[in-house]
C-alpha positions in Angstrom: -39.5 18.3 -10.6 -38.3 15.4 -8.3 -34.5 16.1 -9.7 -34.8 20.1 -9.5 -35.5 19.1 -5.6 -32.6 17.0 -5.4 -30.0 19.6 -7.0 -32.0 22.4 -4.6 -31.4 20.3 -1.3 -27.7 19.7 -2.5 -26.8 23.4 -3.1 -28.5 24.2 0.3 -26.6 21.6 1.8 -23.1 22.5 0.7 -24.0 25.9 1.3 -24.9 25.4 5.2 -21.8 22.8 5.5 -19.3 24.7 7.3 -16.9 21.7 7.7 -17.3 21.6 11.6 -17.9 17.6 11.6 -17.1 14.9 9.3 -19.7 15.1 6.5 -21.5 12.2 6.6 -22.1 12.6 10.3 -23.6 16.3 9.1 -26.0 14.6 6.5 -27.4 12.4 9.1 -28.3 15.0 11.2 -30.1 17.3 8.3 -31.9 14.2 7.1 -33.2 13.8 10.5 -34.6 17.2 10.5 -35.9 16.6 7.0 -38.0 13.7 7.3 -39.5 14.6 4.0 -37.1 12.8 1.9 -37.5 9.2 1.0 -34.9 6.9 1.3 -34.0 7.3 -3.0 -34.0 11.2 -2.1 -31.4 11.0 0.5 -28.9 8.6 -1.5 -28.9 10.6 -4.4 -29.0 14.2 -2.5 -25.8 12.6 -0.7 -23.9 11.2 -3.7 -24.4 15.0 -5.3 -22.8 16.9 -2.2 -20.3 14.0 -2.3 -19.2 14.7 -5.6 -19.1 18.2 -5.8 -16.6 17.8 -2.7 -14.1 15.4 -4.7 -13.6 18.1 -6.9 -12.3 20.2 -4.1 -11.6 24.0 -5.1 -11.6 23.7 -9.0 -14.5 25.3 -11.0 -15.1 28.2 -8.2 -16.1 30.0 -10.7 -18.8 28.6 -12.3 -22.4 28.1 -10.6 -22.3 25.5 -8.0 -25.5 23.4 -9.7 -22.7 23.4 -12.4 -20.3 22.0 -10.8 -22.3 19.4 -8.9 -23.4 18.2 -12.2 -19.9 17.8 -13.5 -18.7 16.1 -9.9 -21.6 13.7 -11.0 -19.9 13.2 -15.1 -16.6 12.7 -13.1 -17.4 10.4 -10.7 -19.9 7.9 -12.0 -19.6 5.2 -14.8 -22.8 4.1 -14.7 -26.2 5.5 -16.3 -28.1 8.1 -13.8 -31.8 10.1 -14.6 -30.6 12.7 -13.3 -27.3 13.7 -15.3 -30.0 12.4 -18.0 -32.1 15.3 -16.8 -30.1 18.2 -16.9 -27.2 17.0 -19.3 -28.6 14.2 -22.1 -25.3 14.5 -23.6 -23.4 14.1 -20.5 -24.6 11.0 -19.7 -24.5 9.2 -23.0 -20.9 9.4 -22.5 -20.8 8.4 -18.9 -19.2 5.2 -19.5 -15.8 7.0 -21.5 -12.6 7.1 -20.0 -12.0 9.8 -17.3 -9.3 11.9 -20.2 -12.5 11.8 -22.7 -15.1 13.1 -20.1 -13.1 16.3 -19.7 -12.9 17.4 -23.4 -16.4 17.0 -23.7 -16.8 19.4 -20.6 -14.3 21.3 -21.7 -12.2 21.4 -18.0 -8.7 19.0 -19.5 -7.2 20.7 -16.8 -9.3 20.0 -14.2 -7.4 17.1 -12.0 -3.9 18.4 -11.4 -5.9 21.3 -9.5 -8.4 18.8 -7.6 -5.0 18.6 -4.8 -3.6 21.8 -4.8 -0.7 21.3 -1.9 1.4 19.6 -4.8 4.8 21.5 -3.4 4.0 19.4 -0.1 3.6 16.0 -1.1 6.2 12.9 -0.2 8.7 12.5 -3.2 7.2 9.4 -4.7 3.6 10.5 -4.6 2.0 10.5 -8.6 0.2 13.8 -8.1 -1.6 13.4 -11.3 -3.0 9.8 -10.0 -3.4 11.1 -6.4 -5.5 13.6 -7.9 -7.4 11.5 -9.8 -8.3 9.1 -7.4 -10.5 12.2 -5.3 -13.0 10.8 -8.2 -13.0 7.1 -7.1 -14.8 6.3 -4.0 -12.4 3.6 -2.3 -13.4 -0.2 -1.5 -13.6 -1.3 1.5 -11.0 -4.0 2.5 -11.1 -7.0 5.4 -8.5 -8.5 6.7 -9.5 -12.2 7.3 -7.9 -13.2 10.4 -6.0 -16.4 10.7 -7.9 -19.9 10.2 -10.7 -18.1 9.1 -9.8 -18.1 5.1 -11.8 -20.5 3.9 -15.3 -19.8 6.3 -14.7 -16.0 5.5 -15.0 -16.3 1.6 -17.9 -18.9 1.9 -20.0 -16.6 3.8 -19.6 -14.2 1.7 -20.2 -16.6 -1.5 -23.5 -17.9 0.2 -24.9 -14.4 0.8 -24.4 -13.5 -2.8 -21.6 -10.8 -2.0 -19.1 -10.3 -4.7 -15.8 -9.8 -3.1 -12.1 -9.4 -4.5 -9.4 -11.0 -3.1 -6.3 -8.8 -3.0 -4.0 -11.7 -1.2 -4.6 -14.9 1.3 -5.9 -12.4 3.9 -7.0 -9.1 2.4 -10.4 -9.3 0.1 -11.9 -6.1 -1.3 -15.5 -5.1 -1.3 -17.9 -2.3 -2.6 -17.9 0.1 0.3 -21.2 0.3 0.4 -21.4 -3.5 0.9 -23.4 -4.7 4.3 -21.6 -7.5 5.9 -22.0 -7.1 9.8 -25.0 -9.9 9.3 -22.9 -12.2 7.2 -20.0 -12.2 9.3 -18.4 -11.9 12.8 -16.5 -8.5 12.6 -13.0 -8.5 14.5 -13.2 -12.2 15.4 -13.5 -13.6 11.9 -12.4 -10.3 10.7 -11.1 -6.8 11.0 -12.0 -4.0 8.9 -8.8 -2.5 7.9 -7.6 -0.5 5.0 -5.7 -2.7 2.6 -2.4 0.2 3.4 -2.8 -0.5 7.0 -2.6 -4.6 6.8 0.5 -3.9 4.9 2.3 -2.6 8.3 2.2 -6.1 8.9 6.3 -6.3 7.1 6.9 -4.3 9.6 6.2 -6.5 12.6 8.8 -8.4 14.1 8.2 -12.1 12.8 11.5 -13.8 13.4 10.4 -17.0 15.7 7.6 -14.3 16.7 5.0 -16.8 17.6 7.7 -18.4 20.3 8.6 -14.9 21.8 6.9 -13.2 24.7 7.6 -9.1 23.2 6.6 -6.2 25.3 4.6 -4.1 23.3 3.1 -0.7 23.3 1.0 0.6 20.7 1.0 4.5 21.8 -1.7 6.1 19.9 -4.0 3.2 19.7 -7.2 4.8 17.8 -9.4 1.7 16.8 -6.9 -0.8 18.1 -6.4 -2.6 14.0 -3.1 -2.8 14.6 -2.9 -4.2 17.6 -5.3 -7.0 16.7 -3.2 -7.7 14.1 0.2 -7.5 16.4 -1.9 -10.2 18.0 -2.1 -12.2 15.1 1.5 -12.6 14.1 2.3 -12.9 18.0 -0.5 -14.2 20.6 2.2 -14.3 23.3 2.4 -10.2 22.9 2.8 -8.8 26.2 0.5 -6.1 24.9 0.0 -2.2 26.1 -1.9 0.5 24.5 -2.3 3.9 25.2 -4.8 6.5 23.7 -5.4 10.8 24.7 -9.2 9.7 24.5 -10.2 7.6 27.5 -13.9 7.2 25.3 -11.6 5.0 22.7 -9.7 2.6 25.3 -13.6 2.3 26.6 -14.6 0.8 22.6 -10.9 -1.0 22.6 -12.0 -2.7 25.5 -15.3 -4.7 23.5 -13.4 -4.9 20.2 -10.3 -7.0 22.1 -13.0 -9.3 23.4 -14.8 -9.8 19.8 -10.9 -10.4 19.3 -9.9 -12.9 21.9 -7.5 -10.4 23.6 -7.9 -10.7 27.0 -4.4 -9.9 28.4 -3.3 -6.0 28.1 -2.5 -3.0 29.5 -4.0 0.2 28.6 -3.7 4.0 29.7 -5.2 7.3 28.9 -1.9 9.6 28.4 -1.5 13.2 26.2 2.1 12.0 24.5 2.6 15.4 23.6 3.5 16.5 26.8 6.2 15.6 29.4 4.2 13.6 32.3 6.7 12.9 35.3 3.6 10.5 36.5 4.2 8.4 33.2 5.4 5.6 33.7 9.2 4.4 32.7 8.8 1.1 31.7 10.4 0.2 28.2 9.0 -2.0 25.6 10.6 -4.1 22.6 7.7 -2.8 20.3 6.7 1.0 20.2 3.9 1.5 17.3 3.4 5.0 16.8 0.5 5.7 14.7 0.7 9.5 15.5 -2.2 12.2 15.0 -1.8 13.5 11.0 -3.6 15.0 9.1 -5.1 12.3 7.4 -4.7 13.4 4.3 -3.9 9.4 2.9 -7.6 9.0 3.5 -9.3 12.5 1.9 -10.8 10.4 -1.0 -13.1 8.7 2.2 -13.8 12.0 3.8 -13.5 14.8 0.1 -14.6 17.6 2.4 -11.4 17.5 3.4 -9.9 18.9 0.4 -12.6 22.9 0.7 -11.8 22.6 4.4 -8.3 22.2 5.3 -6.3 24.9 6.4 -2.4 24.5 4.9 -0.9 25.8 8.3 -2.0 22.3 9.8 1.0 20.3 8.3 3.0 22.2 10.8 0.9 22.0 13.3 0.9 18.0 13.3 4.2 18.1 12.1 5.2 19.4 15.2 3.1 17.6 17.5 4.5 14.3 16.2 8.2 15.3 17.2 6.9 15.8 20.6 5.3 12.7 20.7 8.2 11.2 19.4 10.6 12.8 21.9 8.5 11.4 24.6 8.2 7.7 23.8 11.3 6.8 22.2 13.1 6.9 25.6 11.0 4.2 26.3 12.5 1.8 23.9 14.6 -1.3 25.1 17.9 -1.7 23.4 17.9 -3.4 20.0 14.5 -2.4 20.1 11.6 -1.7 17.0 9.7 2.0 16.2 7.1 1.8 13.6 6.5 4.9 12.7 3.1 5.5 10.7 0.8 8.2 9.2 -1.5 8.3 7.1 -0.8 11.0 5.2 0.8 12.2 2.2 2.5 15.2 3.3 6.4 15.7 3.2 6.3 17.3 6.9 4.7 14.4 8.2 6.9 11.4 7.0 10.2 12.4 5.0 11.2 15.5 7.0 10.1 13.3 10.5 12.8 10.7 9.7 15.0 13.1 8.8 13.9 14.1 12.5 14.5 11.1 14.0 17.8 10.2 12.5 19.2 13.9 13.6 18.2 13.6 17.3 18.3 10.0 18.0 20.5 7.2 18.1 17.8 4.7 16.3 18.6 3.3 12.9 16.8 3.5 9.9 15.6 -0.4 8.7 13.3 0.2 6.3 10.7 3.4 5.2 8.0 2.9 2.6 4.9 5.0 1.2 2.6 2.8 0.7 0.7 4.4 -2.1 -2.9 3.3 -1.8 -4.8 5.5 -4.4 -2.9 2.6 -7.1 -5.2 0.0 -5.9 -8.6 2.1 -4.7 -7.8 2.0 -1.3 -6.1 5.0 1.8 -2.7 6.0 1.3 0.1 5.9 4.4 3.6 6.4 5.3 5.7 3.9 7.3 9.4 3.6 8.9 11.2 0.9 11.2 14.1 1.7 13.6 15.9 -0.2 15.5 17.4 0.9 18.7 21.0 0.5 18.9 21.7 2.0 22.1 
């Protein structure tokens, strides 16, 4: 009876989920009404809706208490009562390779249609292994800030917390894994997708640490990569800029957990042409632009029922206007970072194709960093230098 309730509360669920806020922010607010459900309830409830969204629009046509039960084969490796309930057979085989799951529920062909914008993806992008990694639920990754290797890693060791590191700075974790009590988060270190701390190679580091460089980081969201801007360069002469005052409001606490006490910020809509803006030029322009996120649907599967194709365009566009608007603002022999995180064509190839066509900036490096290899987001990233 206890799993028939659980299926029953995720069908009802997915059926009232109209996409309208980022799903985990929905399930909080329906567990709230439903104080009913213990705190076992709610976990498995949630990791049913979750994987019945990683398989996106594949199996429509079966029931949908189907098709949660076959998100669940997909998806876990481990034992669970209730696959054992409905499907015995199922889960004796829960621990076999992903290839061997889908013979024995008869769906082989079920991944290459779990992404079905295949005709849209960047040129070096697996779509078979993209696909496929909708299943995995991603790790979260630190990075440990400098001088704080060694006390990072025994913390964690003390408290028990099995960690993987990925380099000197980067360590992997279950995402699920608790740490705000075990250690100081943005002064020891920053949460940051293991993609995003690779935009590191594409700071300036020659003699950075002895150069004052005027930087602007345009779209600023969280403020990860200016902390980390910080990090190869504490001299930075440091500016950031966001559409949403409400996030240079939370900047402003997570640069003093940082020890950045000297910056600039502003609340400016890049999209459009502002004669109030101001005309100063920077050595640095960061543009983490609005996408479409698509990089990071394996952290928010929803994504893949809810999005609307026409979007790509949409972003694609608003990120030339964005463009056109702050690369003026670039000193000569000066650095873009350009940087989404998605996986689309129209938002990275076809934008430096953009770039290179109505600009005088020169291409220094591009890269798609391809983040589904190693459980983590996947994003796009290009350097120019000004020449002009």
């Amino acid at each position: 009876m206890k799993f028939d309730n659980q299926l029953r509360y995720a069908v009802n669920i997915i059926n009232a989920f109209k996409g309208e806020m980022p799903l985990h922010n929905w399930l909080k607010n329906f567990f709230r009404e439903n104080k009913q459900m213990g705190s076992k309830d709610r976990k498995q409830v949630s990791e049913l809706v979750y994987c019945y969204y990683r398989l996106g629009k594949t199996l429509e046509e079966i029931k949908m208490e189907e098709k949660i039960l076959v998100g669940l084969f997909l998806c876990k490796n481990n034992n669970n009562e209730l696959l054992n309930y409905f499907k015995p057979e199922w889960n004796e085989n829960i621990n076999k390779p992903i290839e061997e799951k889908l013979l024995i529920i008869n769906y082989p062909l079920l991944i290459k249609n779990i992404f079905p914008w295949k005709e849209q993806l960047s040129g070096e992008i697996d779509q078979q292994k993209f696909a496929a990694s909708f299943l995995i639920q991603p790790d979260l990754f630190l990075r440990i800030r400098p001088g704080n290797e060694a006390i990072v890693k025994q913390k964690l060791n003390d408290a028990l917390i099995n960690f993987n590191p990925i380099n000197i700075s980067c360590i992997a974790l279950n995402n699920a894994t608790k740490i705000d009590a075990v250690i100081n988060i943005n002064k020891e270190v920053v949460v940051q997708d293991y993609s995003s701390q690779q935009i590191q190679n594409f700071l300036p580091t020659e003699n950075s640490k002895s150069l004052t460089i005027k930087a602007w980081d345009c779209c600023a969201a969280s403020g990860g990569k200016s902390i980390m801007l910080y990090d190869v360069n504490p001299k930075i002469d440091l500016t950031v800029s966001d559409i949403r005052e409400s996030i240079l409001i939370n900047l402003k606490k997570r640069f003093s957990e940082a020890g950045i006490k000297k910056y600039k910020s502003f609340v400016e809509d890049l999209s459009t042409i502002n004669r109030q803006l101001s005309t100063e030029k920077y050595d640095l322009i960061i543009a983490d632009v609005p996408c479409s996120g698509s990089g990071t649907w394996s952290r928010t599967p929803e994504a893949l029922s809810f999005f609307n194709e026409k979007e790509i365009d949409r972003y694609s566009e608003l990120q030339k206007k964005i463009l056109s608007n702050i690369i003026p603002r670039l000193n000569k022999n000066g650095s873009l970072i350009y940087i989404t995180c998605s996986v689309f064509k129209k938002e990275n190839e076809n934008i430096i194709d953009f770039i290179l066509q109505n600009f005088s900036l020169q291409l220094e490096k591009m890269e798609l960093l391809k983040g589904y290899e190693i459980k983590a987001d996947s994003m796009f990233a290009a350097k120019f230098i000004n020449k002009e």
